[in-house]
N, C-alpha and C positions, 0 to 999 in steps of 0.2 A: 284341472288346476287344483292344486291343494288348495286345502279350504285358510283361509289366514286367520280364524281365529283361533285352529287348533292347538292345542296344549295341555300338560302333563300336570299333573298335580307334585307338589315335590315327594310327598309323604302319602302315595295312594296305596289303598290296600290289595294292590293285585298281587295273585298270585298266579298266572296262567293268562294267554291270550293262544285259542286254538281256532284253526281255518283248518276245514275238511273238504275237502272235492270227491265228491260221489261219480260213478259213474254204473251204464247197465249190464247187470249180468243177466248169465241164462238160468231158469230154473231147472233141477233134476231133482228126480223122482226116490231118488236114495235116501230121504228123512226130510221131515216137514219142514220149510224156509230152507231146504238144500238150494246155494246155484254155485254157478261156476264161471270164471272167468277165464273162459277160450284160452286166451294171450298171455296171461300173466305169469306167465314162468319165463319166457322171452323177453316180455315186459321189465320185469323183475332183473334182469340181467343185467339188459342196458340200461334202465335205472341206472342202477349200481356202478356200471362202467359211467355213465354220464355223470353220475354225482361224485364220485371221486377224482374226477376231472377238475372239479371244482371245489374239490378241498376235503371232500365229504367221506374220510379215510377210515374213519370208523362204523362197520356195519356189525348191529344185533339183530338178532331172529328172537323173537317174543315171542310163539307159537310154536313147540315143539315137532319136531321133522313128520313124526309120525302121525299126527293128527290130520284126515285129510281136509284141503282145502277146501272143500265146497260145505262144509261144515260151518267154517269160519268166514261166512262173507261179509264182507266191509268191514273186517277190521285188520287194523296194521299187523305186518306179517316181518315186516324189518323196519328198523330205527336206523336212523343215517345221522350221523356225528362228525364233526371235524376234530375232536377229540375226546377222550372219555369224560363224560358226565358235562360235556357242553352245550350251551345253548345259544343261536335256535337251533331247529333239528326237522327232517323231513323224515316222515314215515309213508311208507305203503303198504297194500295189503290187497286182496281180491276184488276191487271196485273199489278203492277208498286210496286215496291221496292225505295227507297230513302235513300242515304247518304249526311249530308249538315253540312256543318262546315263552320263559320267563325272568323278571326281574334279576338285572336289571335293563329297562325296557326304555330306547328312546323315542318310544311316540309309534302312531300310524305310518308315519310316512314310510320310515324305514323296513316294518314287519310287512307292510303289502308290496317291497320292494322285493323280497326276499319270497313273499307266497308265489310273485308273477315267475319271479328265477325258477322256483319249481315248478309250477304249470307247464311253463316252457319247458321244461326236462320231462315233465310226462306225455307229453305231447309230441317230443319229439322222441324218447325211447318209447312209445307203444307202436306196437306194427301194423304199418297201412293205418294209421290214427284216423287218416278223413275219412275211412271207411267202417273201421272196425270201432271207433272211441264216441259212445256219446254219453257225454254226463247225465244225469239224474237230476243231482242236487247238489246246493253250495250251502256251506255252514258254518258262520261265525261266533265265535263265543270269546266272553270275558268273565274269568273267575276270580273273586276276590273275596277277603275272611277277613271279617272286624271282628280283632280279639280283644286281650286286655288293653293293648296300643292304641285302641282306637274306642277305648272307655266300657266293653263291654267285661262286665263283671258275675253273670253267670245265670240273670232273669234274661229270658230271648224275648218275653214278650214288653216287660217295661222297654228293653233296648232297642226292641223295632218301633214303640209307639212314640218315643224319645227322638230317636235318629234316622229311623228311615220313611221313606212315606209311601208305604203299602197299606195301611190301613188294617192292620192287623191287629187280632187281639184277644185273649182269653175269655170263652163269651161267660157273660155272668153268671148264670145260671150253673154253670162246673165250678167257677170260683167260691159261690153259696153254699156248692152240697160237698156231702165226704170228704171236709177238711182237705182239699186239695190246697197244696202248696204250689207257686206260680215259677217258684224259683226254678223248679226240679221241672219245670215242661221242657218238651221236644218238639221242634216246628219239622214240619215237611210242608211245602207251601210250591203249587204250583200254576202258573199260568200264560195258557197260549190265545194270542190275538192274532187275528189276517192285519195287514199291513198296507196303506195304499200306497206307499211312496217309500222304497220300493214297491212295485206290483207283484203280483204270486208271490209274494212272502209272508212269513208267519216271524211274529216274537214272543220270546219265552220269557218269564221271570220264574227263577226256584231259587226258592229259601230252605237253607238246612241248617239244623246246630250240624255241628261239626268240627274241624281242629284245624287248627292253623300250628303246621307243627306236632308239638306237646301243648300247647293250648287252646283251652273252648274259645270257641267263637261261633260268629253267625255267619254263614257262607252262602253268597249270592253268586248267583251266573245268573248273567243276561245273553241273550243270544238270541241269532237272527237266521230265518233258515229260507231257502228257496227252491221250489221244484219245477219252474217254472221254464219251458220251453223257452221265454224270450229272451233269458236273461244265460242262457246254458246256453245256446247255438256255437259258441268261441270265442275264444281267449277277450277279445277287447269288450265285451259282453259281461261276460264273468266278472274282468277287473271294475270294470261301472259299476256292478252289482256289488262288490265286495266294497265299492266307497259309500256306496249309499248305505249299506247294511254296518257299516261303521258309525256311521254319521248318527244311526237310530240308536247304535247301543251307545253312544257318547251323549247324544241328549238323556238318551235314559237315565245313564247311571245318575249325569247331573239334576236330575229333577228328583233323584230316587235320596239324595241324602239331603240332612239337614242341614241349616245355616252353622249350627253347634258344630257338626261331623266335620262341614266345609273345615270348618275354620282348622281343626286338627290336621290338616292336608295340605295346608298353604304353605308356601304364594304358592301362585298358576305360574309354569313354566311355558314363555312358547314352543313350540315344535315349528324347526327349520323346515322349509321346503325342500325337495332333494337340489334344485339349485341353488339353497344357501342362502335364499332368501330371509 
């Protein structure tokens, strides 16, 4: 059941909302992390015939012909579009599935409607799937950039001790010595937890400066990750797991800004049910 208090901020700072589905390849001895994915050039085909069935008319190759494949595992090898430079979008690659959508974005309900449509296309273009297909890992991520829009003006550490509640900070003792300016820092900031609810999961929080665009800002992704036999055995599995792994990055994010921040992003918009609820 969707959850019924879910909803959209009107004025959120996203920039990206990506779902990956892993699955296991074989390893080969041609160069170190070498594998290979037996099926996936069969794979690969019917993809392609299946997602253009269903809208999916534009195919890009992001990995050039010649590079070989077991080089490149788990990452996307074609981009699948319904038109050029649309979103959302389904990629694949040698063990790697991809769902990527961004703004403008109406809610959870609709993008895990769209990640299950592709599932169900990988599943049913990979060959002998009940026998040959077992995923790995499920990976959900929200990337979003608080730039000038959202009050950041070019100290990363006054605007996280300000607006975000990570706990971060220039530790004193650098601020005291060699004239160090605060304004001119650079964050890389990263951390992973286990998870109990979801079970065998992990979450991530990374803090980077970065750009939003042509402008500074501070860029957060949260994300939720699983490798977890019990949640990967099939599709109605997975989709469990992918609400649950929603439900942590949406508490997060809301726990992770300020009252001040909130208020720049209001009102809460609800998110309809897929019945219209």
């Amino acid at each position: 059941m969707p959850n019924p208090t879910d909803f959209l901020y009107k004025r959120a700072p996203l920039v990206e909302v990506i779902y990956e589905l892993h699955w296991e390849l074989k390893a080969v001895k041609v160069a170190p992390d070498a594998r290979i994915d037996n099926y996936f050039e069969l794979f690969a085909e019917q993809f392609i015939d299946w997602a253009k069935k269903e809208g999916f008319e534009r195919v890009d190759r992001l990995i050039p012909e010649d590079v070989p494949l077991e080089l490149v595992p788990s990452r996307p090898l074609f981009r699948l579009r319904k038109s050029p430079d649309t979103w959302p979008l389904y990629q694949i690659g040698p063990g790697i599935f991809t769902a990527n959508i961004i703004p403008p974005y109406n809610g959870w309900n609709d993008f895990k409607a769209f990640i299950k449509q592709g599932i169900s296309g990988v599943v049913q273009s990979y060959p002998v799937s009940e026998k040959t297909l077992r995923f790995s890992k499920a990976h959900c991520r929200y990337l979003d950039a608080f730039d000038l829009s959202f009050g950041y003006q070019g100290d990363v550490f006054e605007y996280i001790s300000n607006n975000l509640n990570l706990g971060l900070h220039l530790p004193q003792f650098v601020q005291d010595t060699h004239a160090v300016q605060a304004k001119g820092a650079q964050i890389a900031f990263d951390v992973r937890v286990p998870i109990d609810d979801p079970t065998d999961s992990f979450g991530f929080i990374r803090v980077r400066s970065g750009k939003n665009k042509s402008d500074d800002a501070v860029v957060v992704e949260l994300f939720c990750e699983t490798n977890g036999h019990k949640y990967l055995s099939n599709i109605e599995s997975i989709l469990e797991w992918n609400d649950m792994a929603h439900q942590v990055l949406r508490n997060w994010f809301d726990g992770l800004i300020s009252d001040d921040l909130r208020s720049k992003m209001l009102p809460k918009l609800p998110i309809k049910s897929p019945e219209g609820n």
